[in-house]
C-alpha positions as CSV (number, residue, x, y, z in Angstrom):
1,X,0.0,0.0,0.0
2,X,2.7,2.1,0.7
3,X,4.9,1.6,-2.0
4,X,1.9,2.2,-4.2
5,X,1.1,5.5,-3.0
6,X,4.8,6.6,-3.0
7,X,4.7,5.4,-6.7
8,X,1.5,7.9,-7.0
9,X,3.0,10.6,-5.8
10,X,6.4,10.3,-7.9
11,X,4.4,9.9,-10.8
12,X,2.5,13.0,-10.3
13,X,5.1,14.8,-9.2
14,X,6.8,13.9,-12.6
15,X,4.2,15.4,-14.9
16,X,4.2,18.3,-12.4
17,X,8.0,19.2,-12.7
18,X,7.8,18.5,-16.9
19,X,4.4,20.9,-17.0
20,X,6.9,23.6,-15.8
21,X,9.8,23.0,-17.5
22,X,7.1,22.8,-20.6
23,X,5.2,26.3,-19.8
24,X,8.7,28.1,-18.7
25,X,10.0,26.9,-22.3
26,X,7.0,28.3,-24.6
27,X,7.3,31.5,-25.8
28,X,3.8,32.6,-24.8
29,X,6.0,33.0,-20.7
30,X,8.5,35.5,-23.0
31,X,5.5,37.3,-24.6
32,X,4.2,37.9,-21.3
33,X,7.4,39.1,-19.9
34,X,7.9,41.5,-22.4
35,X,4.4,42.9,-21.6
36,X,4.8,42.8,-18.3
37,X,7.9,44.7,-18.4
38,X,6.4,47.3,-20.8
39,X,3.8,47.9,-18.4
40,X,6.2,48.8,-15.5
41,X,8.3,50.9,-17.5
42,X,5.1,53.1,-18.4
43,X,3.8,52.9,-14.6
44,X,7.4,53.8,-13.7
45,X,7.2,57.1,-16.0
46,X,3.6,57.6,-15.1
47,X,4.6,57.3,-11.0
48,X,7.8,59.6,-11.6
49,X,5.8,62.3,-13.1
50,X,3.0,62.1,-10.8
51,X,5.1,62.5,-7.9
52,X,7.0,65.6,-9.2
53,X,3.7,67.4,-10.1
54,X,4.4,70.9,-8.8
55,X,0.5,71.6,-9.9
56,X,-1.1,69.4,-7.3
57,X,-0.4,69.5,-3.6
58,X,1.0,66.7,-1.4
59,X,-2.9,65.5,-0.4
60,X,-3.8,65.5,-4.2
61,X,-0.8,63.5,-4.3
62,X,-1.2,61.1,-1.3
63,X,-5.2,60.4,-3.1
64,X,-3.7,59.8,-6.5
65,X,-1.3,57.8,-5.9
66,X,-3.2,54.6,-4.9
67,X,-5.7,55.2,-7.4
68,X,-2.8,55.4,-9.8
69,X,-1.5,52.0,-8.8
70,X,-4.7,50.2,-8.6
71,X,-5.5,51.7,-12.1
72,X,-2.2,49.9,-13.3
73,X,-2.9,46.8,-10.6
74,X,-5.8,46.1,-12.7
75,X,-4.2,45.8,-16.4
76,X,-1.4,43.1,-14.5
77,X,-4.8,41.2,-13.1
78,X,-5.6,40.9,-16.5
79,X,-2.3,39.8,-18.1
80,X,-1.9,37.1,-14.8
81,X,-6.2,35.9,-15.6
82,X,-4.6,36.1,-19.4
83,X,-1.4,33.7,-18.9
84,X,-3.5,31.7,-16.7
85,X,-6.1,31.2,-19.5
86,X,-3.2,30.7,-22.3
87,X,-1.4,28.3,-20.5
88,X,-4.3,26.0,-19.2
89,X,-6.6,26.1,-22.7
90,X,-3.8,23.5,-24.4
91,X,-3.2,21.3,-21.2
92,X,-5.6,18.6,-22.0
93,X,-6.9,19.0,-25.3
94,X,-4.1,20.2,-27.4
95,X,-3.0,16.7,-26.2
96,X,-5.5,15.4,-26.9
97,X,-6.0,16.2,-30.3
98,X,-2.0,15.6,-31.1
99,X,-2.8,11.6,-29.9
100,X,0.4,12.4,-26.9
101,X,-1.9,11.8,-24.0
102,X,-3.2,8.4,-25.6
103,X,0.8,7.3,-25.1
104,X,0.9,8.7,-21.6
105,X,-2.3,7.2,-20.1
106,X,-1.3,3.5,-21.5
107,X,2.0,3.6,-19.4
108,X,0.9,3.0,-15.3
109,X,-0.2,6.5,-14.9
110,X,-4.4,7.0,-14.3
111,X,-5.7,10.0,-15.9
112,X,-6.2,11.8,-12.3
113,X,-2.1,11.6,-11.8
114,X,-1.9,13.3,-15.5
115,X,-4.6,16.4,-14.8
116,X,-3.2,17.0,-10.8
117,X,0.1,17.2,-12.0
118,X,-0.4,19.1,-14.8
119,X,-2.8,21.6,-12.4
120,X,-0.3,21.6,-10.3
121,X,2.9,22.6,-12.5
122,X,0.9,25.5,-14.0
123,X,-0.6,26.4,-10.6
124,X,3.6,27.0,-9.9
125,X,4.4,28.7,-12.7
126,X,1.5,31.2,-12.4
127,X,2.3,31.4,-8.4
128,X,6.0,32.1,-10.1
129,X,4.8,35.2,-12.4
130,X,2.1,36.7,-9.8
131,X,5.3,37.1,-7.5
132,X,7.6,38.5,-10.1
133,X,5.3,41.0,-11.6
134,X,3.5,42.2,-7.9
135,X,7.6,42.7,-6.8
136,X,8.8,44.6,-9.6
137,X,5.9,46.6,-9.9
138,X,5.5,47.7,-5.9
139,X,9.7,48.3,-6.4
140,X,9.9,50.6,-9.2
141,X,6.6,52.5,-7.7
142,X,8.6,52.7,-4.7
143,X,11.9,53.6,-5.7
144,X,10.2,56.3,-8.6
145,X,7.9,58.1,-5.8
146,X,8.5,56.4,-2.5
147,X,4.6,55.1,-2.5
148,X,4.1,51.5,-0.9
149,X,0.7,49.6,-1.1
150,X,-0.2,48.7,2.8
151,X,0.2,44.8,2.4
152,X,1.9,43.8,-0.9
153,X,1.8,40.4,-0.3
154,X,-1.8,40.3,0.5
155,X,-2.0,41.8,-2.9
156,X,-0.1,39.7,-4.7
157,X,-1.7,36.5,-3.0
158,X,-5.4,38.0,-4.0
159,X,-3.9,38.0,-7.6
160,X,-2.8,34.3,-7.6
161,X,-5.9,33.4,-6.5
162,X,-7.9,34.9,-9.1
163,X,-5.4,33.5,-11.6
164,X,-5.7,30.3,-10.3
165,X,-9.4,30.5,-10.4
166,X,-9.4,30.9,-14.3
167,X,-6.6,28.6,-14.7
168,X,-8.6,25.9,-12.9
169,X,-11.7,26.9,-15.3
170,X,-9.6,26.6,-18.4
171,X,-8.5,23.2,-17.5
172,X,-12.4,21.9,-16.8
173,X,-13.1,23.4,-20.3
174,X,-10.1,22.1,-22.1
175,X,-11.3,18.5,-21.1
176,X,-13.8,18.5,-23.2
177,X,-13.6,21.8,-26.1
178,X,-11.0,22.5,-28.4
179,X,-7.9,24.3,-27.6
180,X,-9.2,27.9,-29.2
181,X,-12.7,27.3,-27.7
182,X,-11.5,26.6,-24.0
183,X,-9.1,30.1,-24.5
184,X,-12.0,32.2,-25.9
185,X,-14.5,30.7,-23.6
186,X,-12.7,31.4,-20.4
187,X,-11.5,35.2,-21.0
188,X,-15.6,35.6,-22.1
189,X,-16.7,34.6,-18.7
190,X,-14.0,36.4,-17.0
191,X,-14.7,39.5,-18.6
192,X,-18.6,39.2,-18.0
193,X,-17.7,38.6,-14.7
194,X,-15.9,41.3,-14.5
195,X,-18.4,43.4,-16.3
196,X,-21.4,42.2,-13.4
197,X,-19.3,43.7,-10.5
198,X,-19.3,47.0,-12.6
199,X,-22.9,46.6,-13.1
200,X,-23.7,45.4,-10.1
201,X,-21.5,49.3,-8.4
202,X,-23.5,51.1,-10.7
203,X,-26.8,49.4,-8.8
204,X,-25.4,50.4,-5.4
205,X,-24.6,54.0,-6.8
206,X,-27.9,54.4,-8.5
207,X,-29.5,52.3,-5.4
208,X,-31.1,49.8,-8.1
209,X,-31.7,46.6,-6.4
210,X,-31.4,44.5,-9.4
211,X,-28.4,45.8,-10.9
212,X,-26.5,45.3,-7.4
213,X,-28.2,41.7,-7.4
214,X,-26.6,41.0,-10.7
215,X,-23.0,41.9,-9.7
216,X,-23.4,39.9,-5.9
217,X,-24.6,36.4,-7.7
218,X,-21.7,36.7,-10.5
219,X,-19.1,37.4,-7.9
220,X,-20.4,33.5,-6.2
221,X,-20.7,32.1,-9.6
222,X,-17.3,32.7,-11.1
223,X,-15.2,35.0,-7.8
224,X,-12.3,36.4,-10.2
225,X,-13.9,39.7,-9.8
226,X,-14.9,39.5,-5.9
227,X,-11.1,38.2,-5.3
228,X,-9.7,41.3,-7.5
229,X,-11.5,43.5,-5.0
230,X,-10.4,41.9,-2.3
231,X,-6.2,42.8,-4.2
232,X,-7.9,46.6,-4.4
233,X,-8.6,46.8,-0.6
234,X,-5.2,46.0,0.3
235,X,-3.8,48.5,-2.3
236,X,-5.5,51.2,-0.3
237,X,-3.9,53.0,2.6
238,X,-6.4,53.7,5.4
239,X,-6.3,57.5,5.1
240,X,-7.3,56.8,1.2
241,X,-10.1,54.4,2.6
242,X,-11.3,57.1,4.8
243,X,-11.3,60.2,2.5
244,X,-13.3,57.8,0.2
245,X,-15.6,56.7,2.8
246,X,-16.3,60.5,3.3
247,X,-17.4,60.5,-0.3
248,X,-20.0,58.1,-0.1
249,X,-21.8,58.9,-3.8
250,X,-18.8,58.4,-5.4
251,X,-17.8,54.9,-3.5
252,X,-21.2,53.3,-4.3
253,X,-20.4,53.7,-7.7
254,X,-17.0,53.2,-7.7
255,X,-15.7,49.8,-9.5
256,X,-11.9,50.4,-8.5
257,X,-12.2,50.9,-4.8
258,X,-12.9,48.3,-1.6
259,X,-13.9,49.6,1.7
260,X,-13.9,46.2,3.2
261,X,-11.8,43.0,2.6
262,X,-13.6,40.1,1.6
263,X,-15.3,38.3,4.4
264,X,-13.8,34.5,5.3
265,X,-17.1,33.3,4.0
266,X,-16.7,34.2,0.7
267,X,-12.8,33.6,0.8
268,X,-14.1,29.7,1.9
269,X,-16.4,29.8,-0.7
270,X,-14.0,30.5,-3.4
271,X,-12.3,27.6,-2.1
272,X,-15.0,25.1,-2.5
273,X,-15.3,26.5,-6.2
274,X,-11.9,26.0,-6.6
275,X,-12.2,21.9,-5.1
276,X,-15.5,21.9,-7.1
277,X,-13.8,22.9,-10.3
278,X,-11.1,21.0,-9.8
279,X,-13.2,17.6,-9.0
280,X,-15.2,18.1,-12.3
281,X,-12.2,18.8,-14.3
282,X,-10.9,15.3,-12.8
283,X,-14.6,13.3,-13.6
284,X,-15.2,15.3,-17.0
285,X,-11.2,14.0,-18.2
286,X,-12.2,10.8,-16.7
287,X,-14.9,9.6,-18.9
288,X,-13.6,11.3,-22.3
289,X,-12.7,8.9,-24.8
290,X,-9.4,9.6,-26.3
């Protein structure tokens, strides 16, 4: 019994460590490091010249500044949902479709072994690229105008989890559509989703019940956008929070700004979506026929 479980877990951890190597090699990881490094050079300019603005005074300043970066927060949530979505769409079915996995699942390895590990190895190399591009952003912000967001690595661990979200999506989709399908498919649903919470701050800022209802049952049905808002709130500095607060018709309406973290209910919650996800991923790749 042992020696069969240790077996299990080399095996997986096998198709784990050549999943990485695989998705470090591609050159979709060198696309997105060019972007990502485009996008720090402009925030870099963008922070520098903020910062030195002799036309608006140090509180204009201190407001604009986490605005600024949440602003540019946002386009890196989309590149990380992006990568996550690009690497996952070809896991299974891009496999599939070449005849590779049919040589892989005859060997001693069950199909479960082959999905975990390969969830797993992209789950590291998105952890991997959250890290990198939440560090060198928060560094050159900080080194071009001395700004800090109040808990980076909250930030950067709200990021991951929305990646990993989509990524876990992609993979339950690429189990049974094509490569391009599962990829189109899962940015769709994580823009709508994205799109709901926006509606859904427009109902709270226009106090229309059904609007606000829209963007509270999106954010349990797919929680990218719920767990991006939970990144915002820890991107905000409590005196920013506060001189927000004060403006309350501009917070209801207001799709860039968190007064309130997410609660552990709805953090456990996206948890179970991810195990949910993950399980039908696992029973969906189960009974495909190859």
């Amino acid at each position: 019994m042992t020696e069969t479980v240790t077996q299990t877990v080399t095996q997986t951890l096998a198709i784990v460590t050549l999943t990485f190597r695989e998705a470090l090699r591609r050159r979709l990881i060198a696309a997105f490091a060019v972007i990502t490094v485009g996008l720090v050079g402009i925030s870099a300019w963008g922070f520098e010249r903020l910062s030195h603005n002799s036309h608006l005074t140090s509180g204009e300043v201190q407001v604009s500044m986490p605005q600024s970066l949440i602003l540019f927060m946002f386009m890196f949530s989309f590149v990380v949902a992006l990568s996550a979505s690009t690497m996952s769409s070809p896991a299974i079915s891009a496999e599939v479709e070449s005849g590779v996995l049919q040589a892989v699942v005859a060997r001693p390895l069950r199909r479960s072994q082959v999905l975990l590990g390969k969830w797993l190895g992209l789950a590291a190399v998105l952890a991997l690229y959250a890290a990198v591009v939440c560090a060198l952003e928060f560094a050159v912000v900080y080194w071009v105008s001395g700004f800090v967001p109040p808990d980076p690595v909250a930030v950067g661990a709200y990021l991951f989890a929305e990646g990993m979200v989509l990524l876990t999506l992609a993979l339950l989709l690429s189990t049974r559509l094509s490569t391009l399908a599962t990829g189109v498919v899962a940015v769709a649903l994580f823009g709508a989703a994205w799109l709901a919470g926006v509606v859904g701050a427009l109902g709270a800022g226009f106090d229309i019940s059904a609007l606000r209802q829209v963007g509270s049952v999106a954010r349990y049905v797919l929680p990218t956008d719920g767990l991006w808002h939970g990144a915002i709130y820890y991107l905000e500095p409590s005196s920013f929070v506060s001189h927000r607060l004060a403006q309350s018709v501009d917070v209801k309406g207001n799709p860039f700004f968190a007064s309130a973290p997410p609660t552990w209910a709805y953090l456990v919650w996206a948890g179970v979506w991810l195990v949910v996800a993950l399980a039908a991923a696992l029973v969906s790749f189960d009974r495909r026929e190859l």
